[in-house]
Biopython code that builds the backbone (N, CA, C, O; Angstrom):
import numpy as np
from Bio.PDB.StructureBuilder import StructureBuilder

atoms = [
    (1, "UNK", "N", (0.845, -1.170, 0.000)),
    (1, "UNK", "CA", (0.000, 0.000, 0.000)),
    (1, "UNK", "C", (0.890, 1.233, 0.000)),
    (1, "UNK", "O", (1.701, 1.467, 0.896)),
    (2, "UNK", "N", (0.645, 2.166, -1.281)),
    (2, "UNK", "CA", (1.092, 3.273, -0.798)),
    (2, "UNK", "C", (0.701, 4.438, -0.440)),
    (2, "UNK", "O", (-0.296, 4.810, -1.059)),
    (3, "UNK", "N", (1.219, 5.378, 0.550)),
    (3, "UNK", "CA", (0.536, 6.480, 0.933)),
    (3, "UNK", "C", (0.438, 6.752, 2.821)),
    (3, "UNK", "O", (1.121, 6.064, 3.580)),
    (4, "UNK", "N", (-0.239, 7.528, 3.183)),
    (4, "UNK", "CA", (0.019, 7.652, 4.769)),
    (4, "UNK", "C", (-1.321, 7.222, 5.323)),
    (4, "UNK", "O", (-2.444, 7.719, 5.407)),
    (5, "UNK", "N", (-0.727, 6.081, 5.667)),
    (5, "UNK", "CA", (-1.872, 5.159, 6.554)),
    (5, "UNK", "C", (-1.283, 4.967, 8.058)),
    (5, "UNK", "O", (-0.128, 4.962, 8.482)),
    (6, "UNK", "N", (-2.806, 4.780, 8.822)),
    (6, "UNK", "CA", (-2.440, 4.629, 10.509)),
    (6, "UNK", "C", (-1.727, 3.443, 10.216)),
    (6, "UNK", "O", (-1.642, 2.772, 9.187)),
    (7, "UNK", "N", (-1.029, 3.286, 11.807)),
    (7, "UNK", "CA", (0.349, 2.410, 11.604)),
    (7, "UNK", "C", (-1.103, 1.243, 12.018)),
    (7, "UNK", "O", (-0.851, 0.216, 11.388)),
    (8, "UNK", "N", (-2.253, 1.072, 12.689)),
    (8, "UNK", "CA", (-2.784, -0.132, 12.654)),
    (8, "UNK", "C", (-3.947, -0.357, 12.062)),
    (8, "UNK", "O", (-4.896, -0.958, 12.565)),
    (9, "UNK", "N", (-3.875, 0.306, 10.568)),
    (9, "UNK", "CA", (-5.065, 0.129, 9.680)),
    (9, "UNK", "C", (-4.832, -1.148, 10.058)),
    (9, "UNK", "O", (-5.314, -1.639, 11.078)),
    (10, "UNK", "N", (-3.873, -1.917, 9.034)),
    (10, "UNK", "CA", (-4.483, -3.956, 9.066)),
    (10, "UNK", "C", (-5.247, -4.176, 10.141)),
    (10, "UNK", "O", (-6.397, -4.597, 10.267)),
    (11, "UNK", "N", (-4.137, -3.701, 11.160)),
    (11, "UNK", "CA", (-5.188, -4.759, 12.309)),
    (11, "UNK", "C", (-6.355, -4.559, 12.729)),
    (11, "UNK", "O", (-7.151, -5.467, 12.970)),
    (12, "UNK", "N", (-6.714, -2.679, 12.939)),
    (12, "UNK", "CA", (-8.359, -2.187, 12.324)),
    (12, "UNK", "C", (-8.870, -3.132, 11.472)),
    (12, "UNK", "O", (-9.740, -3.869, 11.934)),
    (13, "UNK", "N", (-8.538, -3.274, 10.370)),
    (13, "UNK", "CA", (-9.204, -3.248, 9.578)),
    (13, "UNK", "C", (-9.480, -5.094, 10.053)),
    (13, "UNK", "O", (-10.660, -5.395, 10.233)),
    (14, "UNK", "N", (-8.559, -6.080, 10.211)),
    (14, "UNK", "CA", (-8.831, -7.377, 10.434)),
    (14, "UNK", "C", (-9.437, -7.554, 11.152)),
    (14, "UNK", "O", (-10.181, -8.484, 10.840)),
    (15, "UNK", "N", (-9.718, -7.002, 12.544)),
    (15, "UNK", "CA", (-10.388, -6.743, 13.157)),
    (15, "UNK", "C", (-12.035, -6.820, 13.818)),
    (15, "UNK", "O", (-12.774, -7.101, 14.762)),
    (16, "UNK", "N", (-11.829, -6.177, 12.073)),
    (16, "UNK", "CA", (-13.894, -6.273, 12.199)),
    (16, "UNK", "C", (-14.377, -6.849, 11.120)),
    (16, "UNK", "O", (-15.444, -6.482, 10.627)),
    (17, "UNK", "N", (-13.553, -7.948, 10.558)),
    (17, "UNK", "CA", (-13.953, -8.743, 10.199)),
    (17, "UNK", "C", (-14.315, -10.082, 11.122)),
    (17, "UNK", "O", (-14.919, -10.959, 10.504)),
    (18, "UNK", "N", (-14.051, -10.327, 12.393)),
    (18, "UNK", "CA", (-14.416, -11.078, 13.080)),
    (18, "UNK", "C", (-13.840, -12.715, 12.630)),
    (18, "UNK", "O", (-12.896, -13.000, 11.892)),
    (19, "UNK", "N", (-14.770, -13.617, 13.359)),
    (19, "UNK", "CA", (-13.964, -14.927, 13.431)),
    (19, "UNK", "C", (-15.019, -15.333, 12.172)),
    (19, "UNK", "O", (-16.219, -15.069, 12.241)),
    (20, "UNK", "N", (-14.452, -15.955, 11.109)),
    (20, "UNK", "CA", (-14.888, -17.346, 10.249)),
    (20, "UNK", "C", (-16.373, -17.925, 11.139)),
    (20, "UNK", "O", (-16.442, -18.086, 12.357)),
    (21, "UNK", "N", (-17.279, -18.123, 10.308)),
    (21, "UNK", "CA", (-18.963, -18.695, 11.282)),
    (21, "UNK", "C", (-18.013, -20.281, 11.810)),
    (21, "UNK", "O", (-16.936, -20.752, 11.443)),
    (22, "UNK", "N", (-18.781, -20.610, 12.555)),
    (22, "UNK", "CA", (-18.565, -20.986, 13.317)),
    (22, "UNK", "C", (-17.531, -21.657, 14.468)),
    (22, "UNK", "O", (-17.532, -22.619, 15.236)),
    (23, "UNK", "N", (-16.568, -20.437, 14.066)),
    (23, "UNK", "CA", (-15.462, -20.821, 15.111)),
    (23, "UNK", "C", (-14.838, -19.888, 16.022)),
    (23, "UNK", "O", (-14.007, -18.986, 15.911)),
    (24, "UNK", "N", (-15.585, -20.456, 17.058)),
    (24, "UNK", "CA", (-15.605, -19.605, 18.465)),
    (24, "UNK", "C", (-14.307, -19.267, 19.159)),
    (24, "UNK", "O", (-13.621, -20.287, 19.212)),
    (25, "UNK", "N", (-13.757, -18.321, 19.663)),
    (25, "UNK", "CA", (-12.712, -18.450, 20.829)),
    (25, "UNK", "C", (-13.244, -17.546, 22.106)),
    (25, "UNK", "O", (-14.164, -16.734, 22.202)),
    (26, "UNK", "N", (-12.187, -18.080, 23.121)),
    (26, "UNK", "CA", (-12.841, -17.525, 23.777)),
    (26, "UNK", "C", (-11.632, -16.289, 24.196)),
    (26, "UNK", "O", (-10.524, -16.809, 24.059)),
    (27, "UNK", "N", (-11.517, -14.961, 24.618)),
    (27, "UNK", "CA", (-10.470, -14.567, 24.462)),
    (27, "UNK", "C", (-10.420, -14.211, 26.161)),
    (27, "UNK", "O", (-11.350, -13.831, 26.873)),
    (28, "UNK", "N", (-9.603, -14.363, 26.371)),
    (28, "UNK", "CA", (-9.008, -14.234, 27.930)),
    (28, "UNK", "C", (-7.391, -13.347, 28.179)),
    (28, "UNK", "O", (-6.469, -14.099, 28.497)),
    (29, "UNK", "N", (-7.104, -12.118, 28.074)),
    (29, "UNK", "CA", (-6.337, -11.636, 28.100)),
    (29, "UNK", "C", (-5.337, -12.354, 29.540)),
    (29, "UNK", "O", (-5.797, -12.760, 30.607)),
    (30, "UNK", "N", (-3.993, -12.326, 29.139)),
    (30, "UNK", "CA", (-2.944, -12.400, 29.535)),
    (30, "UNK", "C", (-3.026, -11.979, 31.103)),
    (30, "UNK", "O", (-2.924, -12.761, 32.048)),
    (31, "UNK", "N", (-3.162, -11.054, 31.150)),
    (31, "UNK", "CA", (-3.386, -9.836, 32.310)),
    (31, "UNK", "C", (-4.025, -10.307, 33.448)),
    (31, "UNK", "O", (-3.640, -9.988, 34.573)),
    (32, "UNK", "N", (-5.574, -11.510, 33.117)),
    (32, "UNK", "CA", (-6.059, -11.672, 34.152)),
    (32, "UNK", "C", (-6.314, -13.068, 33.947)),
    (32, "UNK", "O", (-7.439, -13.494, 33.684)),
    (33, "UNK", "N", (-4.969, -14.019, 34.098)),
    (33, "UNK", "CA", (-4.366, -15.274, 33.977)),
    (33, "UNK", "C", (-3.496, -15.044, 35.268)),
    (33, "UNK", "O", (-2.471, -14.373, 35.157)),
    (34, "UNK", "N", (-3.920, -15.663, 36.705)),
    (34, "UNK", "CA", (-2.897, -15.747, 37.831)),
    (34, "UNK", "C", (-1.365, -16.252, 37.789)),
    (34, "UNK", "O", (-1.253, -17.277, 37.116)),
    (35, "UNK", "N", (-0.239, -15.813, 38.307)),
    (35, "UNK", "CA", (1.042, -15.873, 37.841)),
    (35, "UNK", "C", (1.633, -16.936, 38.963)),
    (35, "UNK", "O", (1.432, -16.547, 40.113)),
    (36, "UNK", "N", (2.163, -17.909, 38.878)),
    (36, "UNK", "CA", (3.008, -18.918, 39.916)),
    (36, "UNK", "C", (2.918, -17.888, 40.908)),
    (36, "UNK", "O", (2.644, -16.689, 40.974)),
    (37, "UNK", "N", (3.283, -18.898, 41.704)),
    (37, "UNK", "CA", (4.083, -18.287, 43.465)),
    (37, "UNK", "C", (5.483, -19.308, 43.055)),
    (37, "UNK", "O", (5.617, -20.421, 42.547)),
    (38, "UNK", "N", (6.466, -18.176, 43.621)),
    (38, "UNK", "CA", (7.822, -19.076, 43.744)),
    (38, "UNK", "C", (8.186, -18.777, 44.596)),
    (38, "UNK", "O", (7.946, -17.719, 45.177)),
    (39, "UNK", "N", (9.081, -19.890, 45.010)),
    (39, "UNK", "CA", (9.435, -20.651, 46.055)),
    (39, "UNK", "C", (10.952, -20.268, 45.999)),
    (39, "UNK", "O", (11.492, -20.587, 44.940)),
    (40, "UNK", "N", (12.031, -19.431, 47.251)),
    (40, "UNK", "CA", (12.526, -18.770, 46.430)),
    (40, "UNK", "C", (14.287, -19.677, 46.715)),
    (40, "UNK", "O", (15.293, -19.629, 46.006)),
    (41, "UNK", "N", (14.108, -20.231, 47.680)),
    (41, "UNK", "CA", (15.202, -21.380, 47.818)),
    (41, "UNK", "C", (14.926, -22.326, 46.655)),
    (41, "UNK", "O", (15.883, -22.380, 45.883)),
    (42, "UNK", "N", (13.741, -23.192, 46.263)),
    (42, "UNK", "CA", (13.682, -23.961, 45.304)),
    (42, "UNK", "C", (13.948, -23.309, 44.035)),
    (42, "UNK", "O", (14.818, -23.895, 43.391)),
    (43, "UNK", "N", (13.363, -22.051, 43.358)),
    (43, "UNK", "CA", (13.736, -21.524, 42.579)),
    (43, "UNK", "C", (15.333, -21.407, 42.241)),
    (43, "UNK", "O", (15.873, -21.622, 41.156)),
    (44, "UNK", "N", (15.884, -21.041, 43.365)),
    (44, "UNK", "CA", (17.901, -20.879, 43.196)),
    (44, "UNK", "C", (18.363, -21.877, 42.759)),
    (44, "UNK", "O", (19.191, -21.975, 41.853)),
    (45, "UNK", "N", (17.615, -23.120, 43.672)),
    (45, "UNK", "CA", (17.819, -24.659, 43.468)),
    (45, "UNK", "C", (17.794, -24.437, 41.799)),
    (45, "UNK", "O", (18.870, -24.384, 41.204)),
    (46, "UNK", "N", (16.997, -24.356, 41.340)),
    (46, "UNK", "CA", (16.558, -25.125, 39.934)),
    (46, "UNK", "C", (17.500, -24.084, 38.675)),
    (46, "UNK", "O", (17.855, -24.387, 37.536)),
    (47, "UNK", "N", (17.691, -22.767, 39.473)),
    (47, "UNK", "CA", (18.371, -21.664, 38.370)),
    (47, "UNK", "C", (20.050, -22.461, 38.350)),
    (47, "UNK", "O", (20.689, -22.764, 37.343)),
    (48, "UNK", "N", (20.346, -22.602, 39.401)),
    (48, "UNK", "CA", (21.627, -23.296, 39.928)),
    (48, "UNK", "C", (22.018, -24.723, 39.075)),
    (48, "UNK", "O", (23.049, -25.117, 38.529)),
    (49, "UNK", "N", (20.689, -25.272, 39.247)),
    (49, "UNK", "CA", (20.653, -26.706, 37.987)),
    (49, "UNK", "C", (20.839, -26.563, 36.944)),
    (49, "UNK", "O", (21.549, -27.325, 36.288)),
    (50, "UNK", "N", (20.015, -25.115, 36.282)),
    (50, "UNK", "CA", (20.430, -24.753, 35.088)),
    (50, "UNK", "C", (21.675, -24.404, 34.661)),
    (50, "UNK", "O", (22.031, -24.924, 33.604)),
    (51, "UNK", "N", (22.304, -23.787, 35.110)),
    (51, "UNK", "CA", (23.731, -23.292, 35.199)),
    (51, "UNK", "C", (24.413, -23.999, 35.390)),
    (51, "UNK", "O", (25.457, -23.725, 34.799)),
    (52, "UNK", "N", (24.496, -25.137, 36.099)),
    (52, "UNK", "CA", (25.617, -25.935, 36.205)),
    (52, "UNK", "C", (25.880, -27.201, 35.067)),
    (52, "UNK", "O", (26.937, -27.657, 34.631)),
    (53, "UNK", "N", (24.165, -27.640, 34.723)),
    (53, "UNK", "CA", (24.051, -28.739, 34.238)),
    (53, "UNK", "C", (23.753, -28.549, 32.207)),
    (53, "UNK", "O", (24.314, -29.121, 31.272)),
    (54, "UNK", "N", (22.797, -27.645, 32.225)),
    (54, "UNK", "CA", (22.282, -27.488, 30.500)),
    (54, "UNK", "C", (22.936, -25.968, 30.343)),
    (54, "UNK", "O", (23.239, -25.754, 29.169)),
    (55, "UNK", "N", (23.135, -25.212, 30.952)),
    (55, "UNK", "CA", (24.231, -24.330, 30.556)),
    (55, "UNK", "C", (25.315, -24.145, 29.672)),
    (55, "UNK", "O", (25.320, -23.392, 28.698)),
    (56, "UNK", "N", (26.536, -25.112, 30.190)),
    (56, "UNK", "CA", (27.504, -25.363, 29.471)),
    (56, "UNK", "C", (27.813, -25.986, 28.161)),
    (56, "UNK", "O", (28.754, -25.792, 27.392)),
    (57, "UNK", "N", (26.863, -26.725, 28.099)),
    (57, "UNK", "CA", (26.043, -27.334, 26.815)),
    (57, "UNK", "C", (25.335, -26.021, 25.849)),
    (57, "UNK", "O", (25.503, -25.918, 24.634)),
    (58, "UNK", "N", (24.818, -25.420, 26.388)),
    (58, "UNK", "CA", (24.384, -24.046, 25.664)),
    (58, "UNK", "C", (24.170, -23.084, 26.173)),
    (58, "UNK", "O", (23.060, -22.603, 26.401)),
    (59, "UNK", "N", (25.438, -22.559, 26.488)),
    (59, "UNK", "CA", (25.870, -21.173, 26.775)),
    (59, "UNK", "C", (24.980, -19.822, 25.968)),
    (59, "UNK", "O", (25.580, -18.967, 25.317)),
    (60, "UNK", "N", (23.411, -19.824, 26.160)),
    (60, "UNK", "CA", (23.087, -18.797, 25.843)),
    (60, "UNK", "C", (22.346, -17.744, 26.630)),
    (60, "UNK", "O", (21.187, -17.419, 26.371)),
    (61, "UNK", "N", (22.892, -17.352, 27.365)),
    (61, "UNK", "CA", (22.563, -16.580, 28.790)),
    (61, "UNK", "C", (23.876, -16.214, 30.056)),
    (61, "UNK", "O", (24.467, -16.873, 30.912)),
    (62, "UNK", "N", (23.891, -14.855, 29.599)),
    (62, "UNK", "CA", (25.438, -14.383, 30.334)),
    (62, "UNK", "C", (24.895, -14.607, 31.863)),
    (62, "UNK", "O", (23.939, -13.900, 32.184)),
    (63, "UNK", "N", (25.348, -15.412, 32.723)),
    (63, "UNK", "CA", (25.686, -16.156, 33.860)),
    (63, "UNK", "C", (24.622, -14.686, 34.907)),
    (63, "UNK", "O", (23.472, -14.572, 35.332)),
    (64, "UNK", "N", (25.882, -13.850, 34.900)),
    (64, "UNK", "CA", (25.326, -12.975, 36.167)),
    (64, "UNK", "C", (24.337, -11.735, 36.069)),
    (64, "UNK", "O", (23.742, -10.923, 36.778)),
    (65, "UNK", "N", (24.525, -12.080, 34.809)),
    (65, "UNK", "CA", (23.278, -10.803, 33.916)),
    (65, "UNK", "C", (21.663, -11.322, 34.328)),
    (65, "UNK", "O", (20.673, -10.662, 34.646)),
    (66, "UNK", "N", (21.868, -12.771, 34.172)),
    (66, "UNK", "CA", (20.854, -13.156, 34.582)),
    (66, "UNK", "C", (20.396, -13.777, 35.884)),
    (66, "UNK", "O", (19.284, -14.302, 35.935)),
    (67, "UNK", "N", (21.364, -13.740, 37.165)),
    (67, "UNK", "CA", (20.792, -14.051, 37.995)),
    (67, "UNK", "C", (20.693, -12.142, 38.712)),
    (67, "UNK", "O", (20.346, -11.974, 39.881)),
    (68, "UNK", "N", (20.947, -11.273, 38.058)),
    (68, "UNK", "CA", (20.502, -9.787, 38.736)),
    (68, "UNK", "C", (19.030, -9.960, 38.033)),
    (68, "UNK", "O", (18.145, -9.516, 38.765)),
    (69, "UNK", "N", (18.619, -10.420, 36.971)),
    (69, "UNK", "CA", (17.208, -10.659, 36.813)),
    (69, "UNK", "C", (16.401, -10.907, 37.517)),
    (69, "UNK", "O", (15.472, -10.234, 37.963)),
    (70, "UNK", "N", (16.843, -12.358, 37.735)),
    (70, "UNK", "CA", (16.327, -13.421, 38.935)),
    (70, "UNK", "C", (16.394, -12.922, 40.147)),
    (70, "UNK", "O", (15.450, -13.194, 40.889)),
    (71, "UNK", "N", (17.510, -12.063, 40.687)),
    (71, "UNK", "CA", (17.064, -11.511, 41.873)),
    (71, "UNK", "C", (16.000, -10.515, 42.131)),
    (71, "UNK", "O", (15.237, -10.595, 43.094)),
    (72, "UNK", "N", (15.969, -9.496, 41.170)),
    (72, "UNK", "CA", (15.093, -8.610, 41.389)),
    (72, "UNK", "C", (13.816, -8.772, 40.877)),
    (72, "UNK", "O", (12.871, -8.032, 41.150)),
    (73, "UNK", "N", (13.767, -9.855, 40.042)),
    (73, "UNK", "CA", (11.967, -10.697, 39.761)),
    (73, "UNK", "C", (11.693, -11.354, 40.740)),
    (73, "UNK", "O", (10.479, -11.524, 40.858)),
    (74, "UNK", "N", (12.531, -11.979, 41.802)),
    (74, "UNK", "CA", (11.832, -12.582, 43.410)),
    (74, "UNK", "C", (11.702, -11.344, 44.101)),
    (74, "UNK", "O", (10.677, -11.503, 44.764)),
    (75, "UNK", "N", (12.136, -10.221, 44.330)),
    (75, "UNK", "CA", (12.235, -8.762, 44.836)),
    (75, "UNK", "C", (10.777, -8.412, 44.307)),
    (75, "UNK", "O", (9.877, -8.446, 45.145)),
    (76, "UNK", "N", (10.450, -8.071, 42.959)),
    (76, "UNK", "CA", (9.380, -7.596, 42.718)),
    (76, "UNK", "C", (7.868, -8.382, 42.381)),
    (76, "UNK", "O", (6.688, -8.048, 42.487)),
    (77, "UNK", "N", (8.613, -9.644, 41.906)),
    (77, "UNK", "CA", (7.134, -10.396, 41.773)),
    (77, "UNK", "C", (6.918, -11.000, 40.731)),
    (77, "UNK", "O", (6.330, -10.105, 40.124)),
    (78, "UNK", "N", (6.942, -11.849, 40.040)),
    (78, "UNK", "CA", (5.963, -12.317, 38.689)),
    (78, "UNK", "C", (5.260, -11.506, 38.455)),
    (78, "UNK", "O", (4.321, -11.205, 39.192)),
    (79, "UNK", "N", (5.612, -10.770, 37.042)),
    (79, "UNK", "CA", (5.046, -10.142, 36.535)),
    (79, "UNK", "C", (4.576, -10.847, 34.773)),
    (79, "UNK", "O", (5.100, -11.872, 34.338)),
    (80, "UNK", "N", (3.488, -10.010, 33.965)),
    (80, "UNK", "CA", (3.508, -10.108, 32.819)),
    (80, "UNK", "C", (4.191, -9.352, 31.729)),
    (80, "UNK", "O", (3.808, -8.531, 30.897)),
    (81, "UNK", "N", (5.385, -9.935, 32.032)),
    (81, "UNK", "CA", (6.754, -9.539, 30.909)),
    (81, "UNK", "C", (7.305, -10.682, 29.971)),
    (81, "UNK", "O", (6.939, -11.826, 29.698)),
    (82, "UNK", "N", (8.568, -9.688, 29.521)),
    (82, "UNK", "CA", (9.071, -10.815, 29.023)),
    (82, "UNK", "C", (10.478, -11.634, 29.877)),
    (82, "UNK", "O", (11.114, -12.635, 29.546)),
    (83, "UNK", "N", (10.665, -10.383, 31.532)),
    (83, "UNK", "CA", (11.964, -11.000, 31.896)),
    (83, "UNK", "C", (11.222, -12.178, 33.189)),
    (83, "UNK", "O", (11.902, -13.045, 33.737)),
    (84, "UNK", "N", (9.880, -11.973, 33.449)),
    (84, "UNK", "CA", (9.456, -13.074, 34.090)),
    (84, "UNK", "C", (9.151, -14.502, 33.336)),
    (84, "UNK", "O", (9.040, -15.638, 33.797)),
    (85, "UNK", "N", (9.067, -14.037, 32.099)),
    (85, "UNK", "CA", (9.116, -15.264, 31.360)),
    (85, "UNK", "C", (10.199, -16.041, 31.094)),
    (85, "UNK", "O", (10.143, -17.264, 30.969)),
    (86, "UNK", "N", (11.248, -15.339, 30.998)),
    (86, "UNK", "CA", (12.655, -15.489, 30.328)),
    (86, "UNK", "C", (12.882, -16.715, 32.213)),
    (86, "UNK", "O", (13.322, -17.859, 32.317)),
    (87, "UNK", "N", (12.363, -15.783, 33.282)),
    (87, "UNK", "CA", (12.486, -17.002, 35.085)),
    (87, "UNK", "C", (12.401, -18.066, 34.692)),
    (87, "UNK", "O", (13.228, -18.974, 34.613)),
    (88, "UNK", "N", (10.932, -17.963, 34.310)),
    (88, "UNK", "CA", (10.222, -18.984, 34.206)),
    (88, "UNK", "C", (10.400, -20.415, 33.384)),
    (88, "UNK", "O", (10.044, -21.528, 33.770)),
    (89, "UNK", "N", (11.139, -20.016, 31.972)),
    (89, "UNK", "CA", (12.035, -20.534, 30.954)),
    (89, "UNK", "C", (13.032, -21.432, 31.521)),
    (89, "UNK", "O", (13.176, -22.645, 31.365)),
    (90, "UNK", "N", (13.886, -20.340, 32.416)),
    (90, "UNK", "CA", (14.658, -21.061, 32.823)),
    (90, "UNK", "C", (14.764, -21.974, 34.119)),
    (90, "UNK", "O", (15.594, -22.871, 34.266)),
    (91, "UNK", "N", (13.654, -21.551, 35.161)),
    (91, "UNK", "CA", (13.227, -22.558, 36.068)),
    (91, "UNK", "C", (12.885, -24.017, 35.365)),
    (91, "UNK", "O", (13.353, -25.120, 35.648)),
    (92, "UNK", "N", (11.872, -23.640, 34.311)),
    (92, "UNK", "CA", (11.074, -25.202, 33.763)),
    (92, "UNK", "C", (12.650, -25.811, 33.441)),
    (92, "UNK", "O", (12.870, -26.857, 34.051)),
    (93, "UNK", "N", (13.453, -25.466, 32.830)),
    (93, "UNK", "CA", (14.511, -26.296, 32.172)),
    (93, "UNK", "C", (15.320, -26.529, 33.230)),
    (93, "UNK", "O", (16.027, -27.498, 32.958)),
    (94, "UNK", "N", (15.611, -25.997, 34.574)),
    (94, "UNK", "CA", (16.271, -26.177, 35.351)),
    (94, "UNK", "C", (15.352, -27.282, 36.202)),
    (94, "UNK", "O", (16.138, -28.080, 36.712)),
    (95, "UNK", "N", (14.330, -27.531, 36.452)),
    (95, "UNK", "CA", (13.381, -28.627, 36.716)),
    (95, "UNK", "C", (13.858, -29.969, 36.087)),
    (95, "UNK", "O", (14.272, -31.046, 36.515)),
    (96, "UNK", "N", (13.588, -29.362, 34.780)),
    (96, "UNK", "CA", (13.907, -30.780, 33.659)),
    (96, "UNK", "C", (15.558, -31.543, 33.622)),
    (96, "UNK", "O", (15.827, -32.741, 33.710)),
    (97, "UNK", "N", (16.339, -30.558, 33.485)),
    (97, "UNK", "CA", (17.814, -31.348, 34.113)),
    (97, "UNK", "C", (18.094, -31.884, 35.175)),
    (97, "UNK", "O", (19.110, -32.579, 35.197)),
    (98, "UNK", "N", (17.473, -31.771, 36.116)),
    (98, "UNK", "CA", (18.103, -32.083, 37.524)),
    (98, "UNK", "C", (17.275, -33.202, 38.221)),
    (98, "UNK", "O", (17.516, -33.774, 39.284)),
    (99, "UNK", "N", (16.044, -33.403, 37.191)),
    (99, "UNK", "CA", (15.131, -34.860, 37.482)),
    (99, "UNK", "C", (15.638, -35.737, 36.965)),
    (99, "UNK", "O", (15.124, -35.719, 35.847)),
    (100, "UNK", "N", (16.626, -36.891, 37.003)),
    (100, "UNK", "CA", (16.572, -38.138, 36.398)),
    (100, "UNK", "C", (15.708, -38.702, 35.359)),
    (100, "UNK", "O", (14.504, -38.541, 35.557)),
    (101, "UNK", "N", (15.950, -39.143, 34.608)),
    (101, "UNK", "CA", (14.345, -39.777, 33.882)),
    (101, "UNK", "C", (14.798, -41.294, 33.499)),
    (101, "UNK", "O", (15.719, -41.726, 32.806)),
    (102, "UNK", "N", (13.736, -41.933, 34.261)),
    (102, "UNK", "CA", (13.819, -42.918, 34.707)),
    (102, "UNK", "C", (13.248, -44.129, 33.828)),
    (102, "UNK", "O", (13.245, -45.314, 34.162)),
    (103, "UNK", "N", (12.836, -43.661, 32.805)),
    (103, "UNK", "CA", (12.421, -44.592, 31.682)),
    (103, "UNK", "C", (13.166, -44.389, 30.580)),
    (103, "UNK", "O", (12.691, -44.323, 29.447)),
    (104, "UNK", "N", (14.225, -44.293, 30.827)),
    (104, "UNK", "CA", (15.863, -44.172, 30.023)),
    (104, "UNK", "C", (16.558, -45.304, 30.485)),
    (104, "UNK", "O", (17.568, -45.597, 29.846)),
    (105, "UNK", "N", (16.283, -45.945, 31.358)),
    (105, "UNK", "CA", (17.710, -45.995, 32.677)),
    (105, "UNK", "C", (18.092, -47.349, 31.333)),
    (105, "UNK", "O", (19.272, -47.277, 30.988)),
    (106, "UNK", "N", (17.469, -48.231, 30.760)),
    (106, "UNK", "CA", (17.888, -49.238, 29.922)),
    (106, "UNK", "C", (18.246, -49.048, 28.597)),
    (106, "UNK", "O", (18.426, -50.020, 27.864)),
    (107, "UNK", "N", (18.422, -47.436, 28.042)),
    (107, "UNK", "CA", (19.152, -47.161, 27.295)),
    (107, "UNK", "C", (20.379, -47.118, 27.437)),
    (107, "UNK", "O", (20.846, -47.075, 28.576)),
    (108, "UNK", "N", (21.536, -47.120, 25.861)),
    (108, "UNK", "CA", (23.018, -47.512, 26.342)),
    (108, "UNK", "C", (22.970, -46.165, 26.935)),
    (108, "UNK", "O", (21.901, -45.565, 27.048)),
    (109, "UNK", "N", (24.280, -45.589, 27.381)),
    (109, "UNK", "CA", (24.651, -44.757, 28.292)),
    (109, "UNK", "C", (25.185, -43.817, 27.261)),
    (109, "UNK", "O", (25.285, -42.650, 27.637)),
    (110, "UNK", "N", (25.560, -44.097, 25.996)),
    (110, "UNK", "CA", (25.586, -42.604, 24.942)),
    (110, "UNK", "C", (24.280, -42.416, 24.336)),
    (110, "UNK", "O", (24.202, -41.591, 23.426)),
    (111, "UNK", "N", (23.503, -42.891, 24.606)),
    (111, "UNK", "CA", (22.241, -42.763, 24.339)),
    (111, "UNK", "C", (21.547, -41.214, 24.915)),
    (111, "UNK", "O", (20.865, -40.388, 24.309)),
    (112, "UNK", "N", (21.942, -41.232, 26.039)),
    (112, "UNK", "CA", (21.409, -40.502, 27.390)),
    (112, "UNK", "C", (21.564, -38.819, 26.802)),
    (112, "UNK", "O", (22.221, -38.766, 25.762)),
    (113, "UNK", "N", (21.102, -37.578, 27.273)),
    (113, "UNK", "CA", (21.239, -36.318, 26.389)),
    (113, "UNK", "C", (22.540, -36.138, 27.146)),
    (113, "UNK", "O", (22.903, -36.928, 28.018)),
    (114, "UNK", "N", (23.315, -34.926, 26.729)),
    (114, "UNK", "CA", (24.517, -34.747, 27.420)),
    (114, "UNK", "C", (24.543, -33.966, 28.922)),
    (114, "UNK", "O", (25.503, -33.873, 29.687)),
    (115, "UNK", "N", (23.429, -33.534, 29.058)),
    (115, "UNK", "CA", (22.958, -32.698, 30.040)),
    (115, "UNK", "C", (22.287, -33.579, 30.690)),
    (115, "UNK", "O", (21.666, -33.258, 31.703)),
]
sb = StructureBuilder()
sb.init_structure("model")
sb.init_model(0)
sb.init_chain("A")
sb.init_seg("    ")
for serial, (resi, resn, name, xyz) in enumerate(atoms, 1):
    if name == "N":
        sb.init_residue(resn, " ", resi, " ")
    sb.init_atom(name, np.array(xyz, "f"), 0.0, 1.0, " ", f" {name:<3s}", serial, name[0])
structure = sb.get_structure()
């Protein structure tokens, strides 16, 4: 298109065209979706797992950059961002390394992930 259009004609405009007949959603904004409670010894636990264990394997997250994150997202709270997500990211994966998985155990042993 050329010429000076609002920066959200499309999405105006997609907008009110509405959903296709008969397919419903239901829309539930982000905002008023309740956020974990963390736990803030277990949390270190699991950031600590991350770092020690799937870290080094993929070094993509500067070490202390991100635990001044982590400190000041237990300081302020779960929020709806993207650096409480980025916690949260890395809690779940710090969960997931540091559990055994136990319906492996009869695979060969290079089998196993490296982490």
């Amino acid at each position: 298109m050329l010429g000076n259009f609002p920066s959200n004609l499309f999405l105006s405009k997609e907008a009110e065209r509405g959903w296709p007949g008969g397919h419903l959603m239901a829309w539930d904004p982000v905002d008023n979706q309740p956020l974990p409670v963390i736990v803030p010894s277990d949390a270190r636990a699991l950031v600590d797992s991350f770092f020690d264990l799937a870290h080094p394997e993929f070094p993509i997250l500067h070490q202390q950059l991100f635990y001044n994150l982590f400190e000041r997202t237990l300081e302020s709270g779960l929020q709806h961002d993207t650096e409480s997500a980025l916690v949260l990211v890395i809690l779940a994966v710090g969960s997931i390394v540091v559990k055994p998985r136990h319906n492996n155990d009869d695979l060969p042993e290079d089998s196993h992930p490296s982490f």
